[in-house]
mmCIF file of the protein (N, C-alpha, C, O) and its ligand, coordinates in Angstrom:
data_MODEL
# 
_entry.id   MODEL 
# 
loop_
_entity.id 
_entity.type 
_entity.pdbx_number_of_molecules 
1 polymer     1 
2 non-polymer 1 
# 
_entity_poly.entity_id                      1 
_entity_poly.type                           'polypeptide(L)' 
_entity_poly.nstd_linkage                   no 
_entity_poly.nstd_monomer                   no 
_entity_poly.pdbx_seq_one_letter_code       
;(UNK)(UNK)(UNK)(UNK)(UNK)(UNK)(UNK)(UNK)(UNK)(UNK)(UNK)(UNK)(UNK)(UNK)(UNK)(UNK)
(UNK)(UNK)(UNK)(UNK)(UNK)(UNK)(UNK)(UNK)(UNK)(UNK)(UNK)(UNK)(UNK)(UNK)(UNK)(UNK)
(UNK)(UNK)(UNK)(UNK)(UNK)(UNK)(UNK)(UNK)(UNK)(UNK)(UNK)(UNK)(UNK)(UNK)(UNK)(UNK)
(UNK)
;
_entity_poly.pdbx_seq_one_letter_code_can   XXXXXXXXXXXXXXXXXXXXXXXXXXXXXXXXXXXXXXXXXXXXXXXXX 
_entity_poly.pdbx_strand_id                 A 
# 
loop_
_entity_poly_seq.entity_id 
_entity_poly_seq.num 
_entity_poly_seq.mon_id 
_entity_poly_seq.hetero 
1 1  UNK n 
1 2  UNK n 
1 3  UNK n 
1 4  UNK n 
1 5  UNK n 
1 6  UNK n 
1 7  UNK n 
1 8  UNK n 
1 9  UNK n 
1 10 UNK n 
1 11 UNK n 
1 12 UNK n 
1 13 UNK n 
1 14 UNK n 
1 15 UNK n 
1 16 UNK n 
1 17 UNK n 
1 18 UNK n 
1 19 UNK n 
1 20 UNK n 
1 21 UNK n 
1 22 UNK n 
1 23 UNK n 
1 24 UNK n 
1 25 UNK n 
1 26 UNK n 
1 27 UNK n 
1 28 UNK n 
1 29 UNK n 
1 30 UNK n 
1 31 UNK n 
1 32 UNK n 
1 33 UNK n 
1 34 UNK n 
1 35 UNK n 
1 36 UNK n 
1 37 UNK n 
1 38 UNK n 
1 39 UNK n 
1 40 UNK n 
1 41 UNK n 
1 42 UNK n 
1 43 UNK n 
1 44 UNK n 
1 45 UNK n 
1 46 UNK n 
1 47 UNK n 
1 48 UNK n 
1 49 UNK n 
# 
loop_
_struct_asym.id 
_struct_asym.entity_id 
A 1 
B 2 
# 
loop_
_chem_comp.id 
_chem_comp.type 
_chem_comp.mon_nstd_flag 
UNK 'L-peptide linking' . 
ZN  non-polymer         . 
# 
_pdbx_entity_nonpoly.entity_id   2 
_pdbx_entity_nonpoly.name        ? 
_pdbx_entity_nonpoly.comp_id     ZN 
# 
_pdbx_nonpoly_scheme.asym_id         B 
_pdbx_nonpoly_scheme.entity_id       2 
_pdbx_nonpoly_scheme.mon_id          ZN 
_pdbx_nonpoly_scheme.ndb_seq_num     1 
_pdbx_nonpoly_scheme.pdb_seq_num     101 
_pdbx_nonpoly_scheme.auth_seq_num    101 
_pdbx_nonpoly_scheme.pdb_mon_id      ZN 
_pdbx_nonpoly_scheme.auth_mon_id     ZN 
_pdbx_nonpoly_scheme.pdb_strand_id   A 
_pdbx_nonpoly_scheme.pdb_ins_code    . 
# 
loop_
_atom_site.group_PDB 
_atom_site.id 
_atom_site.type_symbol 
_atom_site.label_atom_id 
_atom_site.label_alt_id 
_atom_site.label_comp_id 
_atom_site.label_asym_id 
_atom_site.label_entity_id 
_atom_site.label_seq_id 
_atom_site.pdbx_PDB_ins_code 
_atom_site.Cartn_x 
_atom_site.Cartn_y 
_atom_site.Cartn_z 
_atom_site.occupancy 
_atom_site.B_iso_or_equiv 
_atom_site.pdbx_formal_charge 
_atom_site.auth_seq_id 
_atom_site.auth_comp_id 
_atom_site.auth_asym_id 
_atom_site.auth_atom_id 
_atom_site.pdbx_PDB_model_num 
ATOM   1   N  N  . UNK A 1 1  ? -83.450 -115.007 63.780  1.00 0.00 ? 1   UNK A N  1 
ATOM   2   C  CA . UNK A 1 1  ? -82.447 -115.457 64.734  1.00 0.00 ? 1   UNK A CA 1 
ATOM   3   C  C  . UNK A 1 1  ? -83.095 -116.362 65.788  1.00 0.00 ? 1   UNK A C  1 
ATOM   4   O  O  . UNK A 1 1  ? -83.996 -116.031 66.558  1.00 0.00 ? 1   UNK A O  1 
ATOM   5   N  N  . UNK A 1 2  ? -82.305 -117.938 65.673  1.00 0.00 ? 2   UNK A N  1 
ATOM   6   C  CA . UNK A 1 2  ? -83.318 -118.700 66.811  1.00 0.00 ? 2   UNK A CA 1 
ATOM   7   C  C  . UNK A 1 2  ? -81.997 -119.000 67.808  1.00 0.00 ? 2   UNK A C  1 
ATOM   8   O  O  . UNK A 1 2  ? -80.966 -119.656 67.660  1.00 0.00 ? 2   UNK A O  1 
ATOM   9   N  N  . UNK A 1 3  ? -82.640 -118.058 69.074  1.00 0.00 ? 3   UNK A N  1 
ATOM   10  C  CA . UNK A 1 3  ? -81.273 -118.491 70.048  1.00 0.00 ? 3   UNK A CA 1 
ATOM   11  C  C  . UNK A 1 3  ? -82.110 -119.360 71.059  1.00 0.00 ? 3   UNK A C  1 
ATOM   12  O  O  . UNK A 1 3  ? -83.093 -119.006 71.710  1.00 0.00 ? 3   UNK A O  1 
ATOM   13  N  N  . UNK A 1 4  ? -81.678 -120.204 71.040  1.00 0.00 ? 4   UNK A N  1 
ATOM   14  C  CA . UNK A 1 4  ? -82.357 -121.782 71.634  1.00 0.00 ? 4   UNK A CA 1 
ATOM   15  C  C  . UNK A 1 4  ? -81.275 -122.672 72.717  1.00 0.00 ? 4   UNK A C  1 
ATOM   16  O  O  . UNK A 1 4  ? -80.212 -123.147 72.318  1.00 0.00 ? 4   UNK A O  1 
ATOM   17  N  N  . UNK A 1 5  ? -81.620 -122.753 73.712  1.00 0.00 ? 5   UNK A N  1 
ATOM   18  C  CA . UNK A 1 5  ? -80.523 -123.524 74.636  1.00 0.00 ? 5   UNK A CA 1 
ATOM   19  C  C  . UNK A 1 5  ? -80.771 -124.683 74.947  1.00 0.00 ? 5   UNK A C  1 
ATOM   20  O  O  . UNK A 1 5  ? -81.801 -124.897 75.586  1.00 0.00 ? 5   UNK A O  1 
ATOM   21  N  N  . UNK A 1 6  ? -79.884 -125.791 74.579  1.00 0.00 ? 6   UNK A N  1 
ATOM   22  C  CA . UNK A 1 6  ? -80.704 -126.629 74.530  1.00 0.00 ? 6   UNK A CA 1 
ATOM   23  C  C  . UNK A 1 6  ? -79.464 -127.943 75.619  1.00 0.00 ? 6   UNK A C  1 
ATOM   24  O  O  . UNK A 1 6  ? -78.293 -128.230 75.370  1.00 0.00 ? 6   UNK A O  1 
ATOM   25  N  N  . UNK A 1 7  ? -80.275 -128.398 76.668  1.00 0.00 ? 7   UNK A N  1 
ATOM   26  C  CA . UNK A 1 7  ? -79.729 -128.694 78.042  1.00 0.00 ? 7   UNK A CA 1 
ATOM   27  C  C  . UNK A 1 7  ? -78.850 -130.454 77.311  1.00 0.00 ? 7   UNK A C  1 
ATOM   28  O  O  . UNK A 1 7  ? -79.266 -131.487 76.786  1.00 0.00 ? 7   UNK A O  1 
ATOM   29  N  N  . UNK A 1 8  ? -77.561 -129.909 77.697  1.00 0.00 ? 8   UNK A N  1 
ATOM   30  C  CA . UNK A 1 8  ? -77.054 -130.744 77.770  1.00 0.00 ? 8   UNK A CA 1 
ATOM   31  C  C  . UNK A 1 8  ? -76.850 -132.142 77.845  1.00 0.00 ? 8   UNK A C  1 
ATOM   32  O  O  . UNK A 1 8  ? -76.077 -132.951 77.332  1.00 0.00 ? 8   UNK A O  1 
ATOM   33  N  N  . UNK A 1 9  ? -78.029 -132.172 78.852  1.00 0.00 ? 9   UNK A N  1 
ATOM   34  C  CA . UNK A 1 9  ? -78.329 -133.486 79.849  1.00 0.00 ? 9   UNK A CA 1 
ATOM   35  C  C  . UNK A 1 9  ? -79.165 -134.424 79.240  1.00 0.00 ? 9   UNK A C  1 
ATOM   36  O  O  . UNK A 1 9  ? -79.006 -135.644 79.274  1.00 0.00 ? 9   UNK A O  1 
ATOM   37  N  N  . UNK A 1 10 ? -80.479 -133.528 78.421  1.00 0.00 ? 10  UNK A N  1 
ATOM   38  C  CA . UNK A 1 10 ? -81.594 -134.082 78.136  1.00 0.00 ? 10  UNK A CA 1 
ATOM   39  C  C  . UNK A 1 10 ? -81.393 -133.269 76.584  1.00 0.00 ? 10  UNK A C  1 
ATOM   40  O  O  . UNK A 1 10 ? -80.520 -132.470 76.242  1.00 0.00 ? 10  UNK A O  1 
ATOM   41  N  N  . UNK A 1 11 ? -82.864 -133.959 75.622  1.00 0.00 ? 11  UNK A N  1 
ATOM   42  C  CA . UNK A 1 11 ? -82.994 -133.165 74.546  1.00 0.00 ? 11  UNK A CA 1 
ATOM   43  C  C  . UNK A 1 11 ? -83.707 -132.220 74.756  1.00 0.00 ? 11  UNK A C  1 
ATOM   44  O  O  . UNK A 1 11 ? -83.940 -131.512 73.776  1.00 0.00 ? 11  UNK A O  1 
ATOM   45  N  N  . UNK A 1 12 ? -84.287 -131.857 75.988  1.00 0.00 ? 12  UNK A N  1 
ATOM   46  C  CA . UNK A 1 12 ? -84.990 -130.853 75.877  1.00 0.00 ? 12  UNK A CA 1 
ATOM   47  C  C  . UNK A 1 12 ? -84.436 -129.112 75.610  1.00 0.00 ? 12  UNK A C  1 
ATOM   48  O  O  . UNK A 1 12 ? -83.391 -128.872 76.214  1.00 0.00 ? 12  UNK A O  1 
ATOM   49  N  N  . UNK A 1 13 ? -85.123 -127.693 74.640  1.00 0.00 ? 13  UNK A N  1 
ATOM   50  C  CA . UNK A 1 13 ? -84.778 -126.831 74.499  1.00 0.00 ? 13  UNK A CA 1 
ATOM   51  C  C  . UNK A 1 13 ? -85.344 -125.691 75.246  1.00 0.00 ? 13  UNK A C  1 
ATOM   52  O  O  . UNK A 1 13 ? -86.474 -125.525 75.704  1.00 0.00 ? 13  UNK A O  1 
ATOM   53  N  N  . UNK A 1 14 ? -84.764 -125.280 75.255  1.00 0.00 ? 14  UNK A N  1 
ATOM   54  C  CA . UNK A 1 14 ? -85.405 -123.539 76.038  1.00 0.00 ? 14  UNK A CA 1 
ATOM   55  C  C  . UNK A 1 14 ? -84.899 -122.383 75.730  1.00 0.00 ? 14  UNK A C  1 
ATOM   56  O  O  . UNK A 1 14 ? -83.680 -122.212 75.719  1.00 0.00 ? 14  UNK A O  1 
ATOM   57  N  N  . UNK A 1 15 ? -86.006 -121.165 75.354  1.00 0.00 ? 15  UNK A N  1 
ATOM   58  C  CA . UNK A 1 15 ? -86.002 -120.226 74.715  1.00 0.00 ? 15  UNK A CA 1 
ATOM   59  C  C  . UNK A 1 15 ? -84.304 -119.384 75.339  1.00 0.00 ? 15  UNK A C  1 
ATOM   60  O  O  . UNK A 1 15 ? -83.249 -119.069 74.788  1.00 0.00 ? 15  UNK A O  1 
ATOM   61  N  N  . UNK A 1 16 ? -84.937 -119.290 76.950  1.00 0.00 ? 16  UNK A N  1 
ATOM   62  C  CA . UNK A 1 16 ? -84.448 -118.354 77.867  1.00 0.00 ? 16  UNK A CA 1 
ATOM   63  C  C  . UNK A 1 16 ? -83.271 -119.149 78.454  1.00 0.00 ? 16  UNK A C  1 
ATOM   64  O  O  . UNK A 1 16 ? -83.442 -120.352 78.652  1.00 0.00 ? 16  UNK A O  1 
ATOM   65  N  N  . UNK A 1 17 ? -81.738 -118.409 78.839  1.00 0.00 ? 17  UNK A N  1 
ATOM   66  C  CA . UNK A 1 17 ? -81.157 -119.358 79.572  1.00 0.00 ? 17  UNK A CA 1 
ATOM   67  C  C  . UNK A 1 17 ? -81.927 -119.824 80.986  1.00 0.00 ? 17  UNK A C  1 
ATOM   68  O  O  . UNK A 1 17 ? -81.814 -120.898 81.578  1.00 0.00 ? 17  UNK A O  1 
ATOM   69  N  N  . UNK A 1 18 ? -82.807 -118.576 81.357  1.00 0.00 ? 18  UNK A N  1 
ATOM   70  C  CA . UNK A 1 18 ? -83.042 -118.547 82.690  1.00 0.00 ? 18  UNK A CA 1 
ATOM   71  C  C  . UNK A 1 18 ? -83.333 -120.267 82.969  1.00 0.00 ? 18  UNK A C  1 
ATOM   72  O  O  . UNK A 1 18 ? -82.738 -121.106 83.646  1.00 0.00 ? 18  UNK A O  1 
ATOM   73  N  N  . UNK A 1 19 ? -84.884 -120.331 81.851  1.00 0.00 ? 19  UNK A N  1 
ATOM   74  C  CA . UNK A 1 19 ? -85.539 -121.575 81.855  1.00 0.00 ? 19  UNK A CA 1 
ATOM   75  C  C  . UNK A 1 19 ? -84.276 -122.832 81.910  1.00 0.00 ? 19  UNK A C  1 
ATOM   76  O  O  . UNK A 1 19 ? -84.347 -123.876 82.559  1.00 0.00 ? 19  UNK A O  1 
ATOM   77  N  N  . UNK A 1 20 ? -83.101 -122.374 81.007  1.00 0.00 ? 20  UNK A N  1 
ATOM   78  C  CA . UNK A 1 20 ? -82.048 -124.064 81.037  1.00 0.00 ? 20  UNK A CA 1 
ATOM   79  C  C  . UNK A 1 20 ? -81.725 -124.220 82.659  1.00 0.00 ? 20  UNK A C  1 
ATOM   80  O  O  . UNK A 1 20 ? -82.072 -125.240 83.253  1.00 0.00 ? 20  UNK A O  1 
ATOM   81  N  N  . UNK A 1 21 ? -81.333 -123.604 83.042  1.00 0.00 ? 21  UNK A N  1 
ATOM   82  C  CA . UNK A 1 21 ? -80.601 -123.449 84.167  1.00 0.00 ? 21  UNK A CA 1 
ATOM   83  C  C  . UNK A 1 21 ? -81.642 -123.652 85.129  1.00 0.00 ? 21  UNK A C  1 
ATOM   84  O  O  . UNK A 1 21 ? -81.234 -124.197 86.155  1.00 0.00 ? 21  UNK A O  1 
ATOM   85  N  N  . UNK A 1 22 ? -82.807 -123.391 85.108  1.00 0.00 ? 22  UNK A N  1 
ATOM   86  C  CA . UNK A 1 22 ? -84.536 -123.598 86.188  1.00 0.00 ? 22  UNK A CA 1 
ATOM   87  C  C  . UNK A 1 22 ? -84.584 -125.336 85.922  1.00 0.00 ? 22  UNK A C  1 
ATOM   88  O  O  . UNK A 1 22 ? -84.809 -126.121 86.843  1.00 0.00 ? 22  UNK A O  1 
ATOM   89  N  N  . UNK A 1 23 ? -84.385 -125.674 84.804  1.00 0.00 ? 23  UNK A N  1 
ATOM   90  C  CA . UNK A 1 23 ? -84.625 -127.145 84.338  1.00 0.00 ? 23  UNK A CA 1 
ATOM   91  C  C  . UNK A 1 23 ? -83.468 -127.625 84.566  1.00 0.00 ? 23  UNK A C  1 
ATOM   92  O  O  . UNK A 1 23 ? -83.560 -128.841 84.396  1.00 0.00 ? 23  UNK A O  1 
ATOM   93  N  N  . UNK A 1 24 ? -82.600 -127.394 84.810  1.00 0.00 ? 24  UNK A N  1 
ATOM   94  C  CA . UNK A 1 24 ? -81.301 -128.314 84.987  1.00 0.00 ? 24  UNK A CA 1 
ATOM   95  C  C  . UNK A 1 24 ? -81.001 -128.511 86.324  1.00 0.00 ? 24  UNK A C  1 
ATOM   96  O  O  . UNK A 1 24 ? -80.431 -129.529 86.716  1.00 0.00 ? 24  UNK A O  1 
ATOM   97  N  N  . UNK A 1 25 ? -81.408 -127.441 87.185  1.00 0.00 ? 25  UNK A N  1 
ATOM   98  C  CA . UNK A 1 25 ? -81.749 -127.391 88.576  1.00 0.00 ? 25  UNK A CA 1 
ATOM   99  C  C  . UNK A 1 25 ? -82.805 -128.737 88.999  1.00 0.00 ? 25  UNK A C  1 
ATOM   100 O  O  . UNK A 1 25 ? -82.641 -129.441 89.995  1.00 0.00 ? 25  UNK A O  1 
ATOM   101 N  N  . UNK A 1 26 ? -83.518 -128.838 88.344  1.00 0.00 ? 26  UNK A N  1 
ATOM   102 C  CA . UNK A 1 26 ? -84.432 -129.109 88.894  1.00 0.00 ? 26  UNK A CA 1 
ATOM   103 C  C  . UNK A 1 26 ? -84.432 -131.071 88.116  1.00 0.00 ? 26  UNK A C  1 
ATOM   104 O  O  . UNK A 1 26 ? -84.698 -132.037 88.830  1.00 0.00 ? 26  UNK A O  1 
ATOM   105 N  N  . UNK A 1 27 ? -84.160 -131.165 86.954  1.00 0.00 ? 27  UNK A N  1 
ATOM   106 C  CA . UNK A 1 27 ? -84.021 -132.270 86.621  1.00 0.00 ? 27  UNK A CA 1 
ATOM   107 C  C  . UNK A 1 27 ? -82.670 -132.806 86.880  1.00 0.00 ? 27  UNK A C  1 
ATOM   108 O  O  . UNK A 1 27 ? -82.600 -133.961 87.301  1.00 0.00 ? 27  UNK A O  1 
ATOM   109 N  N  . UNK A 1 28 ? -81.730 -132.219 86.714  1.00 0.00 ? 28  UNK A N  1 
ATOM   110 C  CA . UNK A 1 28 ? -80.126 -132.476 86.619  1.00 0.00 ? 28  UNK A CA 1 
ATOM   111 C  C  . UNK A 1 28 ? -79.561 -131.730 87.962  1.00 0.00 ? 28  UNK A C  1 
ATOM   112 O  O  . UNK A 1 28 ? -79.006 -130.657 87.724  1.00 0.00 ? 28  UNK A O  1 
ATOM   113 N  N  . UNK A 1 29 ? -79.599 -132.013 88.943  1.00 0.00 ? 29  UNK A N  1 
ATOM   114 C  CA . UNK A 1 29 ? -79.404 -131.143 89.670  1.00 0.00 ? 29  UNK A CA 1 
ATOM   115 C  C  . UNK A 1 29 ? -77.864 -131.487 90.409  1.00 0.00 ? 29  UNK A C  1 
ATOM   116 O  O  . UNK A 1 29 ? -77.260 -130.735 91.173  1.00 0.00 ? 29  UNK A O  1 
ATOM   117 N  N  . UNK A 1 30 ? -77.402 -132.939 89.912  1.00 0.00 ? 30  UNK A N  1 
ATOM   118 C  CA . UNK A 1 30 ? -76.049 -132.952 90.518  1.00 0.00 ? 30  UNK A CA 1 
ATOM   119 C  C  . UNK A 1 30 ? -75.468 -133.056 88.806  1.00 0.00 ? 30  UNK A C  1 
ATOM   120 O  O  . UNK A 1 30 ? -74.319 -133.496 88.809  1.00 0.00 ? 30  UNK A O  1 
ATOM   121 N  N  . UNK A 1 31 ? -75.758 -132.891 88.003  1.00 0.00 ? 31  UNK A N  1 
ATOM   122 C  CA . UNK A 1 31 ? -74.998 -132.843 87.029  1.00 0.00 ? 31  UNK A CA 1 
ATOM   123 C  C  . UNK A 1 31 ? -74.998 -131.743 86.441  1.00 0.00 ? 31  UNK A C  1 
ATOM   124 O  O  . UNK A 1 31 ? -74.629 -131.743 85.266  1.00 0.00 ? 31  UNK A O  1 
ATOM   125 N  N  . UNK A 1 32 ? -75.418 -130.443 87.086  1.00 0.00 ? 32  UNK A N  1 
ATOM   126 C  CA . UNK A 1 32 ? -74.963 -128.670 86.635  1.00 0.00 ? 32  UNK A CA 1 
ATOM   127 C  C  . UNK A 1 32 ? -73.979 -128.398 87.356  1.00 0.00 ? 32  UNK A C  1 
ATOM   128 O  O  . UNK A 1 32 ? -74.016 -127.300 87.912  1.00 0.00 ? 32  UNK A O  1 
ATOM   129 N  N  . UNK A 1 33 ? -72.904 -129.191 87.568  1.00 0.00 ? 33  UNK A N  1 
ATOM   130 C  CA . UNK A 1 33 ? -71.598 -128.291 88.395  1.00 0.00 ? 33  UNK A CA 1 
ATOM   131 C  C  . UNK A 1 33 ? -70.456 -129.212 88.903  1.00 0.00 ? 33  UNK A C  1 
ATOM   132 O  O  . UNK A 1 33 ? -70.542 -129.813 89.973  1.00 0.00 ? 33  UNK A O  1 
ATOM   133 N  N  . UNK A 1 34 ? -69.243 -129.301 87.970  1.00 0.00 ? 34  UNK A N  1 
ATOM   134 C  CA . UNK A 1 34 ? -68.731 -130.461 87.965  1.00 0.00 ? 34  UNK A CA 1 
ATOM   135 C  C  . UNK A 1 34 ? -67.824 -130.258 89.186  1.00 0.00 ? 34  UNK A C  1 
ATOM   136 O  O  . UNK A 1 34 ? -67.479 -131.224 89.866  1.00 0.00 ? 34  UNK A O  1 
ATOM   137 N  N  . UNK A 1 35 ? -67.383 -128.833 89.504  1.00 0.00 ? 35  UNK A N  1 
ATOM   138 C  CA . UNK A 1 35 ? -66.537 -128.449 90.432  1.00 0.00 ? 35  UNK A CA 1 
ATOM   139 C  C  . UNK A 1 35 ? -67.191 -128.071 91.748  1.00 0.00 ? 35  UNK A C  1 
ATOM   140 O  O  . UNK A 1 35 ? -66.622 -127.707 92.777  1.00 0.00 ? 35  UNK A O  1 
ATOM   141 N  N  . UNK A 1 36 ? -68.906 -128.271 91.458  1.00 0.00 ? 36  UNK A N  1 
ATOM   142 C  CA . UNK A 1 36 ? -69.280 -128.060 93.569  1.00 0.00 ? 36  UNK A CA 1 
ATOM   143 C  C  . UNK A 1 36 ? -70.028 -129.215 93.522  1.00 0.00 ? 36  UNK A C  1 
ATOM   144 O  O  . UNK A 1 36 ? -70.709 -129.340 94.540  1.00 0.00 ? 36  UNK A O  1 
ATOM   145 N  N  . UNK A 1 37 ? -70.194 -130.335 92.518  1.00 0.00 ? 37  UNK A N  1 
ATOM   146 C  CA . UNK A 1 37 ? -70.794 -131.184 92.703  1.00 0.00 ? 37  UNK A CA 1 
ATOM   147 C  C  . UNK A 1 37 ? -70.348 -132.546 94.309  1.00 0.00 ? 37  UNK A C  1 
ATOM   148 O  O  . UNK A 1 37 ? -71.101 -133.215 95.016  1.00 0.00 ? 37  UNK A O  1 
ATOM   149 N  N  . UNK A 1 38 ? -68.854 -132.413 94.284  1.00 0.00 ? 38  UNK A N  1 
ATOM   150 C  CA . UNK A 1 38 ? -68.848 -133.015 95.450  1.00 0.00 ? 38  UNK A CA 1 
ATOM   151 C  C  . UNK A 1 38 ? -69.367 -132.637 96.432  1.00 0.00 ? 38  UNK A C  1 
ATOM   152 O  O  . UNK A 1 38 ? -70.143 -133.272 97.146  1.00 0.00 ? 38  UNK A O  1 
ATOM   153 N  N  . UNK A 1 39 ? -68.699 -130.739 96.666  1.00 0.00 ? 39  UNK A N  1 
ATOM   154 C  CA . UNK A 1 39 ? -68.924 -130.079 97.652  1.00 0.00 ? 39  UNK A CA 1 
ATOM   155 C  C  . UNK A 1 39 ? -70.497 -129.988 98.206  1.00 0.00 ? 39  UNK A C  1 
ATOM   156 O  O  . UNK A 1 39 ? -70.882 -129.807 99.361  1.00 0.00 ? 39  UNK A O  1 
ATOM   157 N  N  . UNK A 1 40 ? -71.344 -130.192 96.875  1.00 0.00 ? 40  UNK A N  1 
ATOM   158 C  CA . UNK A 1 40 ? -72.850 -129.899 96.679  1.00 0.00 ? 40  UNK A CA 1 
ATOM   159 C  C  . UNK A 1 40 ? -73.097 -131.097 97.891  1.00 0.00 ? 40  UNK A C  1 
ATOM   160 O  O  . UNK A 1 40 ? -73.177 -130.916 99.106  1.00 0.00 ? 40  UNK A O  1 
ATOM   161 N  N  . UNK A 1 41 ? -73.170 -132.130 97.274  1.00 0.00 ? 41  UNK A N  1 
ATOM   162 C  CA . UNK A 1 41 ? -73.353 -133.615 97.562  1.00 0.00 ? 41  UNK A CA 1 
ATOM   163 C  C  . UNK A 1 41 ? -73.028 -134.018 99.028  1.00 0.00 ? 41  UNK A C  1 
ATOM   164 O  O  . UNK A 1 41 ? -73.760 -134.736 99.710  1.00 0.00 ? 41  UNK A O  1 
ATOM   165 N  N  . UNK A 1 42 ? -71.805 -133.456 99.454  1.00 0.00 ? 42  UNK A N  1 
ATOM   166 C  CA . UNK A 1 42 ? -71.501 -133.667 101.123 1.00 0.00 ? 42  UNK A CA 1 
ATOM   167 C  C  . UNK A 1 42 ? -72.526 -132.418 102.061 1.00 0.00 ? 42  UNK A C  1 
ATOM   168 O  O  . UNK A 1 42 ? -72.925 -132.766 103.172 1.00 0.00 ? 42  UNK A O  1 
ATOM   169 N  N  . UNK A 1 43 ? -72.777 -131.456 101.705 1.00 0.00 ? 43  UNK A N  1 
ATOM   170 C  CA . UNK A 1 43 ? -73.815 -130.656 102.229 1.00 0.00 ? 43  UNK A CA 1 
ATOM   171 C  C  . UNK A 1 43 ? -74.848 -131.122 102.675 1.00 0.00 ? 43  UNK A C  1 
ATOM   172 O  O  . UNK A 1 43 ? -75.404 -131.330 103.753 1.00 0.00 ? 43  UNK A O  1 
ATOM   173 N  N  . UNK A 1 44 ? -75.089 -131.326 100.926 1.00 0.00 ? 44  UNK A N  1 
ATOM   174 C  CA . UNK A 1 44 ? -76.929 -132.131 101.127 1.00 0.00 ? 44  UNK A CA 1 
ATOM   175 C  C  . UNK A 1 44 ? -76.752 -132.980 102.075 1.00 0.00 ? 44  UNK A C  1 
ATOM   176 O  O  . UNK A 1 44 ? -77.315 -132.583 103.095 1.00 0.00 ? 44  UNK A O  1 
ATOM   177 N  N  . UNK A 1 45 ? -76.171 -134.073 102.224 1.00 0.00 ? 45  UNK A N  1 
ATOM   178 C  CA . UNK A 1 45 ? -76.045 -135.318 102.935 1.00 0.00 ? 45  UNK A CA 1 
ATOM   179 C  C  . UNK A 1 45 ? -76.107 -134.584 104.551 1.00 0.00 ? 45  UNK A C  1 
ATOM   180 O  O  . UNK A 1 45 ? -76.933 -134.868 105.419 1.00 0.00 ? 45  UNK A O  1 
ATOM   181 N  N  . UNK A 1 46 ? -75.273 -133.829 104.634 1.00 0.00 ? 46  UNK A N  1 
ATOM   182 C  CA . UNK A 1 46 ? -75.340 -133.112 106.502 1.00 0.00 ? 46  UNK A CA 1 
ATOM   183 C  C  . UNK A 1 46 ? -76.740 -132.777 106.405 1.00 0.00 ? 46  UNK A C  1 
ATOM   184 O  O  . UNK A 1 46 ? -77.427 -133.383 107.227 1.00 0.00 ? 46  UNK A O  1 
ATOM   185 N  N  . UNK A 1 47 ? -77.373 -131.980 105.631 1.00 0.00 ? 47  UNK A N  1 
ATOM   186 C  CA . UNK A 1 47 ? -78.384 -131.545 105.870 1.00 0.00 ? 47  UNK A CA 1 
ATOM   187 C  C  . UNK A 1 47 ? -79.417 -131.076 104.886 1.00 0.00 ? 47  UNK A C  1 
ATOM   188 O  O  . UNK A 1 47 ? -79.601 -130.129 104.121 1.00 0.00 ? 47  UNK A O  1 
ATOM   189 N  N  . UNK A 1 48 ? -80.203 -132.564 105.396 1.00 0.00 ? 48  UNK A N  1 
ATOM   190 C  CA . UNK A 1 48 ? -81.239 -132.882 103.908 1.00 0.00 ? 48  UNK A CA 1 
ATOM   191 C  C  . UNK A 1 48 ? -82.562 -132.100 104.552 1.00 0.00 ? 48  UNK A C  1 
ATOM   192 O  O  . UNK A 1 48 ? -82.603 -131.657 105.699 1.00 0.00 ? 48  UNK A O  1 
ATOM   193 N  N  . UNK A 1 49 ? -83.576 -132.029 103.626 1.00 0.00 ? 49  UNK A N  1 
ATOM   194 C  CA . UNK A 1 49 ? -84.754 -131.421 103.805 1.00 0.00 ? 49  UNK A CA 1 
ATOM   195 C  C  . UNK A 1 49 ? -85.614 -131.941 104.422 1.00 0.00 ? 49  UNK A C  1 
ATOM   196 O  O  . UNK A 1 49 ? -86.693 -131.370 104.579 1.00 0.00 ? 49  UNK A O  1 
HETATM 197 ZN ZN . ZN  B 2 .  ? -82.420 -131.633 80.810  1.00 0.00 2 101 ZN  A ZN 1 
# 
């Protein structure tokens, strides 16, 4: 049994969801969330790092 997740965004695969979701964060990070992506986006902008 190969349970393999493999990110949407990119071709890249990962064993664990944990890892998709660590990598999608981190590479894709306005394109994991189509419904807080605005909300995401006006945040950041008030208050960037
Ligand atoms: Zn990716």
């Amino acid at each position: 049994m190969t349970d393999v997740h493999q990110c949407p965004h990119c071709e890249l695969r990962f064993v664990s969801r944990n890892e998709l979701s660590d990598h999608m964060a981190l590479e894709h990070p306005r394109a994991v969330d189509d419904d807080t992506a605005e909300l995401d986006d006006q945040q950041q902008r008030g208050t960037q790092r």
